[in-house]
Each structure stands twice: as structure tokens, then as C-alpha cells.
DSSP file (Angstrom, degrees, kcal/mol; ACC not computed):
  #  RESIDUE AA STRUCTURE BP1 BP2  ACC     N-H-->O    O-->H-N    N-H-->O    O-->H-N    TCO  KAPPA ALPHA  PHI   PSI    X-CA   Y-CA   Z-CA
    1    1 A X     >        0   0    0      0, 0.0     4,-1.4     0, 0.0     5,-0.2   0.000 360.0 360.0 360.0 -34.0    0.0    0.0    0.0
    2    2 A X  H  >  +     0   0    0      2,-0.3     4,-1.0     1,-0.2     3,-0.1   0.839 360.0  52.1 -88.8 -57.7    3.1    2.5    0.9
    3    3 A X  H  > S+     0   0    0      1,-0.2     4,-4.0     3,-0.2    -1,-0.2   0.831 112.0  53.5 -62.1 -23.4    4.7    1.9   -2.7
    4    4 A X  H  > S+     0   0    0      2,-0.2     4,-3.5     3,-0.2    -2,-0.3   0.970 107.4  41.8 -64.0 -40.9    1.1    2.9   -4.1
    5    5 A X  H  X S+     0   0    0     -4,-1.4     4,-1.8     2,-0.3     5,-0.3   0.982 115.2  51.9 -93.9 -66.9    0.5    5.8   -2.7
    6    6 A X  H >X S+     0   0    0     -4,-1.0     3,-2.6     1,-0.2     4,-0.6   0.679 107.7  59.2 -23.7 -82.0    4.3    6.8   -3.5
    7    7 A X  H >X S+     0   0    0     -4,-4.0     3,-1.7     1,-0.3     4,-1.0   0.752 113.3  35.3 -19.1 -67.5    3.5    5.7   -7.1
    8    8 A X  H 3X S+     0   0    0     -4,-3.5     4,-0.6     1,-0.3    -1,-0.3   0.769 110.6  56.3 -70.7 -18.1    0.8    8.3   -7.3
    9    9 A X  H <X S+     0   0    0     -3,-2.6     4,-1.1    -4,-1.8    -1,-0.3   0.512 115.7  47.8 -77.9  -9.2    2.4   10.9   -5.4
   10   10 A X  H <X S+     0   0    0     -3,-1.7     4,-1.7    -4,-0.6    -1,-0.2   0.844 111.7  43.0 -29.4 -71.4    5.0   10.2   -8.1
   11   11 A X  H  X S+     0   0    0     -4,-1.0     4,-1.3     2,-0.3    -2,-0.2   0.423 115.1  51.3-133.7 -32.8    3.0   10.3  -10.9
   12   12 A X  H >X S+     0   0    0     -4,-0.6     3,-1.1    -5,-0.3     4,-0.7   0.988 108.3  55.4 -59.7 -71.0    1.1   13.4   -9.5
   13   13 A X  H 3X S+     0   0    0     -4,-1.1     4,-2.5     1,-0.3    -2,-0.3   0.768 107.9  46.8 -25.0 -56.8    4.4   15.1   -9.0
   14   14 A X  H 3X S+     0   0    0     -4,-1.7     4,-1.2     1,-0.2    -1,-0.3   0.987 110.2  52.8 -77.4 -46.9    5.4   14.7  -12.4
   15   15 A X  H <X S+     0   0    0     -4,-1.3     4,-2.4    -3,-1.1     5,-0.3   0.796 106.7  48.4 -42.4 -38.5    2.4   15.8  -13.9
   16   16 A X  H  X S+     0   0    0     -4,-0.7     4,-2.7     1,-0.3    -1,-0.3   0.914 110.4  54.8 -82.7 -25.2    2.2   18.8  -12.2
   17   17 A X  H  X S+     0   0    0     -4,-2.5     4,-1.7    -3,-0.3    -1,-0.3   0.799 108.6  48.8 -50.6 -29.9    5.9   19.4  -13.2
   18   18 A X  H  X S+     0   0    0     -4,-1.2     4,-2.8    -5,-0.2    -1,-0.2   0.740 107.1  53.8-105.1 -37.2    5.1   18.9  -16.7
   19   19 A X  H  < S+     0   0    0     -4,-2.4    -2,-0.2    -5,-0.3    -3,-0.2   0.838 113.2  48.7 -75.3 -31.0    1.9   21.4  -16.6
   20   20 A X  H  < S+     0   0    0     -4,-2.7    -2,-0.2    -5,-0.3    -3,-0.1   0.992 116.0  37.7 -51.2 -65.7    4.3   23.9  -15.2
   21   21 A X  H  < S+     0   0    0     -4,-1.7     2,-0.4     1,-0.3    -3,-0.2   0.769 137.8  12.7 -71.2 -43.8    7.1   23.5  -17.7
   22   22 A X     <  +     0   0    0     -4,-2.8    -1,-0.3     1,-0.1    37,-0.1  -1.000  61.8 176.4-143.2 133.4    4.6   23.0  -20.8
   23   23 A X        +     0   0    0     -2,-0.4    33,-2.9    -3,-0.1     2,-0.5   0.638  63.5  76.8-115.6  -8.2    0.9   23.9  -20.3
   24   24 A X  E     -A   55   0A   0     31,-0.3     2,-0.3    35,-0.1    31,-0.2  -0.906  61.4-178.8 -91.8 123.7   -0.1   23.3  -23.8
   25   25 A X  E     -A   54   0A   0     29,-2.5    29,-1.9    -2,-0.5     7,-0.1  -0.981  42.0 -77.8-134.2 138.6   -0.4   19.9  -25.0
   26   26 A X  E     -A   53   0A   0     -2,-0.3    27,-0.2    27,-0.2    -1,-0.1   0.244  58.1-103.1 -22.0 130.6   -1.3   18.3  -28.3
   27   27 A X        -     0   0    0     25,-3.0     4,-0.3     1,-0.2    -1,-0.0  -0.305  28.1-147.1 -40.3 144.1   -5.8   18.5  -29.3
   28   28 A X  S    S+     0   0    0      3,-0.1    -1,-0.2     2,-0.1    -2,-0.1   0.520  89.7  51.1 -87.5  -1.6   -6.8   15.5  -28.7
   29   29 A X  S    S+     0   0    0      1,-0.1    -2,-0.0    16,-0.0    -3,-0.0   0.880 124.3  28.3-100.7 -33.2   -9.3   15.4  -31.2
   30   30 A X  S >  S-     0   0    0     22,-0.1     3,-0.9     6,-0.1     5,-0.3   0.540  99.4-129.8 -88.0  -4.1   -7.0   16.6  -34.1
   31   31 A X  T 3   -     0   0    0     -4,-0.3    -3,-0.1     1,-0.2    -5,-0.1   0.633  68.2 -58.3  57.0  36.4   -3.9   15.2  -32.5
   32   32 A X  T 3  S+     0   0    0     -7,-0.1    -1,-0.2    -6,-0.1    -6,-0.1   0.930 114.6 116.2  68.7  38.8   -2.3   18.5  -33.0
   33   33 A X    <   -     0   0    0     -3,-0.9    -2,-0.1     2,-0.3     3,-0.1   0.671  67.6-145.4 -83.1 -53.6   -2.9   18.2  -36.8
   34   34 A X  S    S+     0   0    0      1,-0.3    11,-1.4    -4,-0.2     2,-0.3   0.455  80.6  70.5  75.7   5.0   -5.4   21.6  -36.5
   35   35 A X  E     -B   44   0B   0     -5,-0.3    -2,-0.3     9,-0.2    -1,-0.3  -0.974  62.1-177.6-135.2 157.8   -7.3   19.9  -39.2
   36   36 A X  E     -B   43   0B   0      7,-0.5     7,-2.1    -2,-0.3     2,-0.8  -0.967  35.8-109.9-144.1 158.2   -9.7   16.6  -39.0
   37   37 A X  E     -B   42   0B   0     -2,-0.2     2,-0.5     5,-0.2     5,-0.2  -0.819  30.7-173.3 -93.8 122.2  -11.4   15.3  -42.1
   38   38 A X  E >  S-B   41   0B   0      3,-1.8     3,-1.2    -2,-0.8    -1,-0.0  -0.843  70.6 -18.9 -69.5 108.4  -15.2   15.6  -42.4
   39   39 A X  T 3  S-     0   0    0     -2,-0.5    -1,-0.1     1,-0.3     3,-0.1   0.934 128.2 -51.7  21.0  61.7  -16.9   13.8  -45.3
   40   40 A X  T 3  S+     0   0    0      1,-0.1     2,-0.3    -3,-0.1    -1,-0.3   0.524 120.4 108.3  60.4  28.4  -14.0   13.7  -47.0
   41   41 A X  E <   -B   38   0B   0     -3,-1.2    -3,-1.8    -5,-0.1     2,-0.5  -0.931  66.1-130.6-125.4 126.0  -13.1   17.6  -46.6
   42   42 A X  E     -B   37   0B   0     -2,-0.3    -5,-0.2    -5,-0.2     2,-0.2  -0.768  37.3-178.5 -84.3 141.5  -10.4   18.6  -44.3
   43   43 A X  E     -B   36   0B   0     -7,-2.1    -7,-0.5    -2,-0.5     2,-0.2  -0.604  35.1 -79.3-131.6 176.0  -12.0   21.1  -42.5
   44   44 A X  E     -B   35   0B   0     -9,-0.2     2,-1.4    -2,-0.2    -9,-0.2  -0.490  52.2-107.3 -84.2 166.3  -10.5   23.5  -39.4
   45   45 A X     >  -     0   0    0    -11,-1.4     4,-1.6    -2,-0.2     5,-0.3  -0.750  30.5-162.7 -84.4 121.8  -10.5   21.6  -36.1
   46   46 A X  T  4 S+     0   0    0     -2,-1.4    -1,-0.2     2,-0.2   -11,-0.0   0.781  87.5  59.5 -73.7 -28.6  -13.6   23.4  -33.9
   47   47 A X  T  4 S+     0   0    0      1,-0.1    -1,-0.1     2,-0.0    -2,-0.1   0.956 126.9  14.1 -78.3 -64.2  -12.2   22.0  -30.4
   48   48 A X  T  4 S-     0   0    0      1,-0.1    -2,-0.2     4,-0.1     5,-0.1   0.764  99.2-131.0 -93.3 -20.4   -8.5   23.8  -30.7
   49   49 A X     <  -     0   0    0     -4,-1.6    -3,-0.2     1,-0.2    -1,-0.1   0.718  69.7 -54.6 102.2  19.4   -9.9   26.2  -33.6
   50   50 A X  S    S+     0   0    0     -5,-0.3    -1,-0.2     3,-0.0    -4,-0.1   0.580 114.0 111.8  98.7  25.1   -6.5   25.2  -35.7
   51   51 A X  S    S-     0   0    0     -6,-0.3     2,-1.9     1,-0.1   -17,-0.1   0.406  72.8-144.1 -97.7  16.9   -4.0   26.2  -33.2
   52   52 A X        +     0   0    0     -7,-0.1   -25,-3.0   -26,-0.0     2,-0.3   0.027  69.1  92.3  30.4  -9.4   -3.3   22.4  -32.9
   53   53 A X  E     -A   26   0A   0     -2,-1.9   -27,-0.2   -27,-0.2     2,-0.2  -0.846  53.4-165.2-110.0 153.1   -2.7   22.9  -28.7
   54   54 A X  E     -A   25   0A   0    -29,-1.9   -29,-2.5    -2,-0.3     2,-0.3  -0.715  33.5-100.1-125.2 158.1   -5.1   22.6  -26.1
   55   55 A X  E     -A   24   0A   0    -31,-0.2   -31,-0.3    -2,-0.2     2,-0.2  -0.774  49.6-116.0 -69.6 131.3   -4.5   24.1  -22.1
   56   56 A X    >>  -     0   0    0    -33,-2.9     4,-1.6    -2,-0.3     3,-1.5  -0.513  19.9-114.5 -77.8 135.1   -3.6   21.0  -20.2
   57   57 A X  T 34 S+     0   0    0      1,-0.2     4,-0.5     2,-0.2    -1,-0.1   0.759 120.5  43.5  23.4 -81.9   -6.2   19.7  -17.2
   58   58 A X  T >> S+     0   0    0      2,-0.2     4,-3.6     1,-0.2     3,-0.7   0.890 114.9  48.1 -60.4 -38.3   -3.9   20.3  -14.6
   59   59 A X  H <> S+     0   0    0     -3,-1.5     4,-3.4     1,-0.3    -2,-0.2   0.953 111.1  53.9 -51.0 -57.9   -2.9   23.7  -16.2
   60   60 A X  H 3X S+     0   0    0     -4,-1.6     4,-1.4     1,-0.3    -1,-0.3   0.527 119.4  34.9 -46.5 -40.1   -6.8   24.5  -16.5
   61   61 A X  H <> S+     0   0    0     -3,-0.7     4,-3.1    -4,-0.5    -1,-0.3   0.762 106.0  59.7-129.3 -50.5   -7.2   23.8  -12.9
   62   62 A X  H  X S+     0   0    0     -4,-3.6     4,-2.0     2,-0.2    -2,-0.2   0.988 111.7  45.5 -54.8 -67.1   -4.2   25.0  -11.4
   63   63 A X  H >X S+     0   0    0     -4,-3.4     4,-3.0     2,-0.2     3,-0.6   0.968 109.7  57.3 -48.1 -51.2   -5.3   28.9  -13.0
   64   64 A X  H 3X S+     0   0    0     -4,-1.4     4,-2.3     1,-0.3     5,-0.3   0.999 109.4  42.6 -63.2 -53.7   -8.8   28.4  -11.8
   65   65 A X  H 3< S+     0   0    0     -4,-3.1     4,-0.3     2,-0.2    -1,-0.3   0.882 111.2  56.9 -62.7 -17.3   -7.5   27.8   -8.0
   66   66 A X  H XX S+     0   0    0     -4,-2.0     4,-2.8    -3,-0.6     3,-1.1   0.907 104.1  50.0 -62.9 -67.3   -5.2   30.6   -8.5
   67   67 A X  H 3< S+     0   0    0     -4,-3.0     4,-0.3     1,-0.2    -2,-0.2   0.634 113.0  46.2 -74.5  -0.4   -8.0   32.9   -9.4
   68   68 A X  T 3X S+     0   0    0     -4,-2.3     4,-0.7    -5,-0.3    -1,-0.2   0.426 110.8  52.0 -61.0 -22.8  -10.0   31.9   -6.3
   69   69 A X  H <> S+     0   0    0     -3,-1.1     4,-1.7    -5,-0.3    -2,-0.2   0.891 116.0  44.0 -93.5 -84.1   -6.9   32.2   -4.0
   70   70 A X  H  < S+     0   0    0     -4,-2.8    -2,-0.2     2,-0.2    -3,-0.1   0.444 116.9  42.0 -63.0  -9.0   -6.5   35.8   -5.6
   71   71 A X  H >4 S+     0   0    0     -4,-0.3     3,-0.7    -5,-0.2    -2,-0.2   0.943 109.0  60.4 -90.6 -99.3  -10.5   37.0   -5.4
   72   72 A X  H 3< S+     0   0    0     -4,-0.7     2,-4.0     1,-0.3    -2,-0.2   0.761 108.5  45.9 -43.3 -71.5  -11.0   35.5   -1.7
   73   73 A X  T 3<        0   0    0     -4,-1.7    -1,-0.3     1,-0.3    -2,-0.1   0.108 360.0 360.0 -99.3  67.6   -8.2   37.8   -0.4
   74   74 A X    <         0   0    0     -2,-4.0    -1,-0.3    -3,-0.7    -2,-0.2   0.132 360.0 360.0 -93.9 360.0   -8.9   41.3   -1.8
């Protein structure tokens, strides 16, 4: 049980390292093409809007507590 929870506190750790260092990570739905084919038309990708990178999860999450931290103590 004591190597798991190391494993995830691991595995957190590096994630959050990795949203620090790069907070943009490949669409997933265009795979960082910025285009996906529609009936047989390559079209722009509507989820990243053809900027092929998305804000990561953690990033996304991390900024939202951040602006809660900084609004609560004005």
C-alpha cells in the first residue's frame, strides 16, 4: 500500500511538473494536426480552432485555483 500511494504521489508530482514547464499539449481530437477530415473535406479543427494545442487539465485547474486564491483575499 506504501509503494502505491508513493506511485501516485510520483506520478502526480510529475504531472504537475510537466503542466508547469509546458501547459499546452497536443488536441486531442486533431492530434495536433489543426485539421480533422469531415466527409472527406479537411476542415478546421472546432475543439482547438486550428491552433493544434489545447490548455492541459492540470494547467486549466491549477489557473482556476489561483483565481479563487487571488479574489477570496482582496
Amino acid at each position: 500500500m506504501l509503494i502505491a500511494m508513493a506511485a501516485l504521489l510520483l506520478g502526480l508530482g510529475g504531472y504537475a511538473v510537466l503542466c508547469a514547464v509546458k501547459p499546452f499539449g497536443p488536441c486531442r481530437r486533431c492530434r495536433g494536426a489543426g485539421e480533422i477530415e469531415r466527409f472527406r473535406k479537411a476542415r478546421r479543427c472546432p475543439r482547438c480552432r486550428g491552433k493544434r494545442l489545447r490548455l492541459r487539465v492540470g494547467r486549466r485547474a491549477h489557473n482556476a485555483w489561483r483565481r479563487t486564491h487571488q479574489v477570496g483575499n482582496r
